[in-house]
DSSP file (Angstrom, degrees, kcal/mol; ACC not computed):
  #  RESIDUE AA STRUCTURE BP1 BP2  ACC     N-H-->O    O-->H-N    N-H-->O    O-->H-N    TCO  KAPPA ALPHA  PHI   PSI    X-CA   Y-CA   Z-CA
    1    1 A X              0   0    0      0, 0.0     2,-0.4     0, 0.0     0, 0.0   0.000 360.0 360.0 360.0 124.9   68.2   21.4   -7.6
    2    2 A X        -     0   0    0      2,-0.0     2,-0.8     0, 0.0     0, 0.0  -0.818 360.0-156.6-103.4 132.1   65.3   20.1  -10.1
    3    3 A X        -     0   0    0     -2,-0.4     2,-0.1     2,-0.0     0, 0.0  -0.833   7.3-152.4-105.8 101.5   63.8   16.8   -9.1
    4    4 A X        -     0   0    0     -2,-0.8     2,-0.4     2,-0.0    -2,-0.0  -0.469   5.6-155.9 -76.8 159.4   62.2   15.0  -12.4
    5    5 A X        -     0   0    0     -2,-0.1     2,-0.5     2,-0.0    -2,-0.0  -0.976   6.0-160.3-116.6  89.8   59.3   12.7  -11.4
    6    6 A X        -     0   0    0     -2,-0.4     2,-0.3     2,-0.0    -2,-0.0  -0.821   3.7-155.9-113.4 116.3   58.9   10.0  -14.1
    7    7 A X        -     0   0    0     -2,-0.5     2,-0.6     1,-0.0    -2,-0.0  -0.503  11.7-156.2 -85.5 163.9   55.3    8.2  -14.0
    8    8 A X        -     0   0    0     -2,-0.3     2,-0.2     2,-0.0    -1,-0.0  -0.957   9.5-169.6-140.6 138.9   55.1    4.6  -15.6
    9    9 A X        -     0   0    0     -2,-0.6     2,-0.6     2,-0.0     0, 0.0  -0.422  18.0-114.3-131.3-144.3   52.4    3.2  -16.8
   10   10 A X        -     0   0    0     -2,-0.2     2,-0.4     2,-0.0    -2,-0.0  -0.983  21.9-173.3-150.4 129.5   51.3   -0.2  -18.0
   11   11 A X        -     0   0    0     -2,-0.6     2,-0.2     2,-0.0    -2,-0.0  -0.983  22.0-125.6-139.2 154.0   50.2   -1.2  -21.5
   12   12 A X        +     0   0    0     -2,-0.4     2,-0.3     0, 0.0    -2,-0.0  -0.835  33.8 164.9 -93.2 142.5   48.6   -4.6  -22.7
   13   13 A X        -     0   0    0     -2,-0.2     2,-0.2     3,-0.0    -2,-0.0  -0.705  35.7-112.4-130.5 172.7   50.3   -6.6  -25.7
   14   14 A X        -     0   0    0     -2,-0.3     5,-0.0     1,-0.1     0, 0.0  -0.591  40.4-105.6-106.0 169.4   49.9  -10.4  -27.0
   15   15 A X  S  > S+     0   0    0     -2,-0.2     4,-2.0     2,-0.2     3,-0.4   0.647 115.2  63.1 -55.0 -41.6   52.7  -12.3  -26.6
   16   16 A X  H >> S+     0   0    0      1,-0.2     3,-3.1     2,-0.2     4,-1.0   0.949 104.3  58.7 -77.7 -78.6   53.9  -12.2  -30.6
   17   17 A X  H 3> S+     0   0    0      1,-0.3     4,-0.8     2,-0.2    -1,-0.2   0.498 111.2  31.4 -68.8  -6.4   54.2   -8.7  -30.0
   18   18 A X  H 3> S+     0   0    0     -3,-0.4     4,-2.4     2,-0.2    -1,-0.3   0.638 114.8  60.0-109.2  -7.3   56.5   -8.7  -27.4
   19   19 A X  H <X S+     0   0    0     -3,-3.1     4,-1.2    -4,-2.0    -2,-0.2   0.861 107.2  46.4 -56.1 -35.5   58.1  -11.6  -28.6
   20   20 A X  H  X S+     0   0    0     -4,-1.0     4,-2.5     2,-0.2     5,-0.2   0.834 112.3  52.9 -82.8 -34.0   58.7   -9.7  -31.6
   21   21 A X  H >X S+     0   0    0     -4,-0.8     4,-2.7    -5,-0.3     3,-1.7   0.984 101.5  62.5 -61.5 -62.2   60.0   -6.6  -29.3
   22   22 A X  H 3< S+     0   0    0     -4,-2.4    -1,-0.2     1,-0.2    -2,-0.2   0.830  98.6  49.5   4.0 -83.8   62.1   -8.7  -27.8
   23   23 A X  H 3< S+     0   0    0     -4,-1.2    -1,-0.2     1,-0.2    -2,-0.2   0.657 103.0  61.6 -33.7 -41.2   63.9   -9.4  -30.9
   24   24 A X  H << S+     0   0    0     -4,-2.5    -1,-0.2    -3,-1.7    -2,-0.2   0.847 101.2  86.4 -50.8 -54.9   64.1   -5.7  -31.5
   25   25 A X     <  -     0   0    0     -4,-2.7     2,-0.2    -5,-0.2     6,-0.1  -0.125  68.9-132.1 -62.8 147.3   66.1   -5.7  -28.2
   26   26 A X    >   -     0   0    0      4,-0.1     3,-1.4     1,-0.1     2,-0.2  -0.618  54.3 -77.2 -86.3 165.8   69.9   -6.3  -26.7
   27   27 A X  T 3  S+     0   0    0      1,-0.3     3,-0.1    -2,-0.2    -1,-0.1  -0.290 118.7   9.0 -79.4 138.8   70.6   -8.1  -24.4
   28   28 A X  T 3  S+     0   0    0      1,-0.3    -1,-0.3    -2,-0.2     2,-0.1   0.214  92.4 135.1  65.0  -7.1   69.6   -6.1  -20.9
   29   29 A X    <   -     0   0    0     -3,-1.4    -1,-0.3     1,-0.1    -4,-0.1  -0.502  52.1-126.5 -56.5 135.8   67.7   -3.4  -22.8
   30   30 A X        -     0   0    0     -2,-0.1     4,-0.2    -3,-0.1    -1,-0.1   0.333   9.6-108.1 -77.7-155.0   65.0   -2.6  -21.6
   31   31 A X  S >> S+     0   0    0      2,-0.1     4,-1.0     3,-0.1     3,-0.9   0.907 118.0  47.9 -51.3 -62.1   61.0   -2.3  -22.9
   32   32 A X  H 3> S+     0   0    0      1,-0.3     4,-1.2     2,-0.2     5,-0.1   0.560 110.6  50.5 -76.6 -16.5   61.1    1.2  -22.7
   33   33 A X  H 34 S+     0   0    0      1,-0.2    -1,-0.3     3,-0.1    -2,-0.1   0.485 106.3  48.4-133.2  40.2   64.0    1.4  -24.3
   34   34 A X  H <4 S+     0   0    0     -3,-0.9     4,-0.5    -4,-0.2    -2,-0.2   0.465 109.8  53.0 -87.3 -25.3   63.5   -0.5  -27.1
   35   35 A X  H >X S+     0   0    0     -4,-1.0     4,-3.0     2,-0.2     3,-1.4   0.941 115.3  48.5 -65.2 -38.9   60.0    1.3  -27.9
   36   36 A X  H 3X S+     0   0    0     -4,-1.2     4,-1.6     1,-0.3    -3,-0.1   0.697 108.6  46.9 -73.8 -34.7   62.2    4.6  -27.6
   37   37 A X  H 3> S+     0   0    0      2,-0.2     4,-1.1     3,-0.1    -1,-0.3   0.723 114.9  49.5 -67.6 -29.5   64.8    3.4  -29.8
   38   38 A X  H X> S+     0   0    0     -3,-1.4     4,-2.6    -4,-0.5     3,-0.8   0.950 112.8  48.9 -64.8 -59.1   61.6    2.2  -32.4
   39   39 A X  H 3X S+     0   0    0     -4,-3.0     4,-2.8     1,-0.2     5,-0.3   0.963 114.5  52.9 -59.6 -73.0   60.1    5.9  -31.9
   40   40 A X  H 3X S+     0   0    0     -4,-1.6     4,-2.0     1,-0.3    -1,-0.2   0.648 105.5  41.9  39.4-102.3   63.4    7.0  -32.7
   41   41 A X  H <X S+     0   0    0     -4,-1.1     4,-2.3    -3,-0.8    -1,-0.3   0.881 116.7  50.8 -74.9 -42.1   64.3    5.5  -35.6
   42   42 A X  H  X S+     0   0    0     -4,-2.6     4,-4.1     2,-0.2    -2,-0.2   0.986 108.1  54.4 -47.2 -54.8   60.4    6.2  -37.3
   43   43 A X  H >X S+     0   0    0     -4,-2.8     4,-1.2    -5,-0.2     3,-0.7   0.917 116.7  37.3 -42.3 -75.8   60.6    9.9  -36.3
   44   44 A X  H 3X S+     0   0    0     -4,-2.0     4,-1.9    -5,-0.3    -1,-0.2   0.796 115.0  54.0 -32.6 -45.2   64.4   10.0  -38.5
   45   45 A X  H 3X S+     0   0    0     -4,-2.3     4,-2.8     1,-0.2    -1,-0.2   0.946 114.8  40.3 -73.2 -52.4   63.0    7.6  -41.1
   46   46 A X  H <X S+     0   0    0     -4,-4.1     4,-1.1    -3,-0.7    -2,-0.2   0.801 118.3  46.2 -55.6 -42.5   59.7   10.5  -41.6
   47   47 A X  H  X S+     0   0    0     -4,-1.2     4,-1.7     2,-0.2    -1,-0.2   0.664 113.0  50.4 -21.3 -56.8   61.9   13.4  -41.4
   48   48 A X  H  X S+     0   0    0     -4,-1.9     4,-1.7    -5,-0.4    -2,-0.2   0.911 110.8  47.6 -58.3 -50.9   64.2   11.5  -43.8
   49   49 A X  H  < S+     0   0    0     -4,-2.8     4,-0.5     2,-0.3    -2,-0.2   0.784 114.9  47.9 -56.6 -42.2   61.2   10.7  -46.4
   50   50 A X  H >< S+     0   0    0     -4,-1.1     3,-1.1     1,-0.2    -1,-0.2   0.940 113.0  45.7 -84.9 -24.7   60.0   14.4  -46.3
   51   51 A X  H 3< S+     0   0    0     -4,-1.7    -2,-0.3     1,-0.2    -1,-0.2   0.875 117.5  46.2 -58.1 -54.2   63.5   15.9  -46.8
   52   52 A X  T 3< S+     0   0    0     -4,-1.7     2,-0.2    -5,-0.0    -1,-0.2   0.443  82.4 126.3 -83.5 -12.1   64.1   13.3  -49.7
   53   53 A X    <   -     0   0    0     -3,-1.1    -3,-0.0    -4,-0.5    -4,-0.0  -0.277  40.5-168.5 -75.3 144.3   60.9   13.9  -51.3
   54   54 A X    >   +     0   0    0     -2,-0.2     3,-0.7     3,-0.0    -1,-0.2   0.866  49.5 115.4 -80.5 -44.7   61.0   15.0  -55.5
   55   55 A X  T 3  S+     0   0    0      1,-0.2     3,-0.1     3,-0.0    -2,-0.0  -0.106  86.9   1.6 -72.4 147.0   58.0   15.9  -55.9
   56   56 A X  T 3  S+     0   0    0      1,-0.3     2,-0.4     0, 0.0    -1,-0.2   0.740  98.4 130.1  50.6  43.1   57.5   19.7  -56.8
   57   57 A X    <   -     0   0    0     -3,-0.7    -1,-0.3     0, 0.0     2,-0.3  -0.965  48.9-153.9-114.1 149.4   61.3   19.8  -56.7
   58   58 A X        -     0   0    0     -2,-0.4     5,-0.1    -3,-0.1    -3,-0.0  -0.869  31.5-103.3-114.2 141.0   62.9   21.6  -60.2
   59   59 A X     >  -     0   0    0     -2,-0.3     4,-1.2     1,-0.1     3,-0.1  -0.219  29.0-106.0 -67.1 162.3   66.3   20.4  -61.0
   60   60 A X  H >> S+     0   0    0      2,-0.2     3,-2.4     1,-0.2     4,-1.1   0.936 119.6  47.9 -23.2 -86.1   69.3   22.5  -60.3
   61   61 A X  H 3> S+     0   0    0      1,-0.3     4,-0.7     2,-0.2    -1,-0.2   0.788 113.6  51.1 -52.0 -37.1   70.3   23.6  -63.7
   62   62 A X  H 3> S+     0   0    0      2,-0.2     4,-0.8     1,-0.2    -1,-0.3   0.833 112.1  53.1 -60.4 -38.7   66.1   24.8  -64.4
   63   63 A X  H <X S+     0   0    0     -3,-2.4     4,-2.3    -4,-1.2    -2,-0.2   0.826 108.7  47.3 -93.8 -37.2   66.5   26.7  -60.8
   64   64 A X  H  X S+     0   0    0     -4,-1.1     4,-2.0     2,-0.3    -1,-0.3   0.616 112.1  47.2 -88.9  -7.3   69.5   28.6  -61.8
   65   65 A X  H  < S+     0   0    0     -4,-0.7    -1,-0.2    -5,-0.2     4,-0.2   0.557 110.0  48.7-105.3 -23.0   68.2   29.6  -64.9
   66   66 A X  H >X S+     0   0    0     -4,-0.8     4,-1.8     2,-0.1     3,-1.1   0.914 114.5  53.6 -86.7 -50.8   64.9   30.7  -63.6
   67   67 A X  H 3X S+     0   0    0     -4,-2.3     4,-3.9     2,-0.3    -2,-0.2   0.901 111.1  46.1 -48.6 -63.0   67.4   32.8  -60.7
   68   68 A X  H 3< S+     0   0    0     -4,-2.0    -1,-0.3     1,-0.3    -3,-0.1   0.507 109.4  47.8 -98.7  12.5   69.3   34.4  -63.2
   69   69 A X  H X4 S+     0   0    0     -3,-1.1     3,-1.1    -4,-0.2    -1,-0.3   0.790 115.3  51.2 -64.9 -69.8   66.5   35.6  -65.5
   70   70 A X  H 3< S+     0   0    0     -4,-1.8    -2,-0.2     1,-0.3    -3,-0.1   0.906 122.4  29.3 -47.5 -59.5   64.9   36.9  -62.3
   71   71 A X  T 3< S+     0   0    0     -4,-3.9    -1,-0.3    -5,-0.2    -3,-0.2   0.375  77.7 140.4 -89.5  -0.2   68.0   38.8  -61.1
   72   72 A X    <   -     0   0    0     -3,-1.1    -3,-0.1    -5,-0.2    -4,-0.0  -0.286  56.6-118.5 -85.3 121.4   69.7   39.6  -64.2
   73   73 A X              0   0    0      1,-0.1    -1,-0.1    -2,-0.0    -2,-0.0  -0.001 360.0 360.0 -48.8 153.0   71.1   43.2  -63.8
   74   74 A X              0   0    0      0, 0.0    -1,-0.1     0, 0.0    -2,-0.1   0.623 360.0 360.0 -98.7 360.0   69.7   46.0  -66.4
């Protein structure tokens, strides 16, 4: 049997910023898991942006054409 231990700790905001979490939130969700749902969604969103990025990407038709140049049996 594993017993987790979860510390909590205490952070300061202004008021507009929890107002605005708040907002973020449903109704009975909590702090923590509205930050977690924020963290979340950034992580996916960063992930998403480096997977999506063009630059130093060569189109398709350029890729295959360098591939079969490369490989072309003698």
């Amino acid at each position: 049997m594993t017993i987790t231990t979860i510390m909590n700790t205490t952070i300061s905001i202004s008021k507009d910023l929890r107002d605005n979490l708040i907002e973020f939130g449903s109704k009975g969700e909590t702090y923590d898991q509205i930050l977690r749902r924020i963290l979340d969604n950034a992580k996916e969103r960063q992930l998403q942006e480096l997977l999506m990025d063009e630059k130093d990407c060569v189109p398709i038709e350029d890729a295959l054409k360098r591939a079969k140049a490369r490989w072309q049996k003698s």
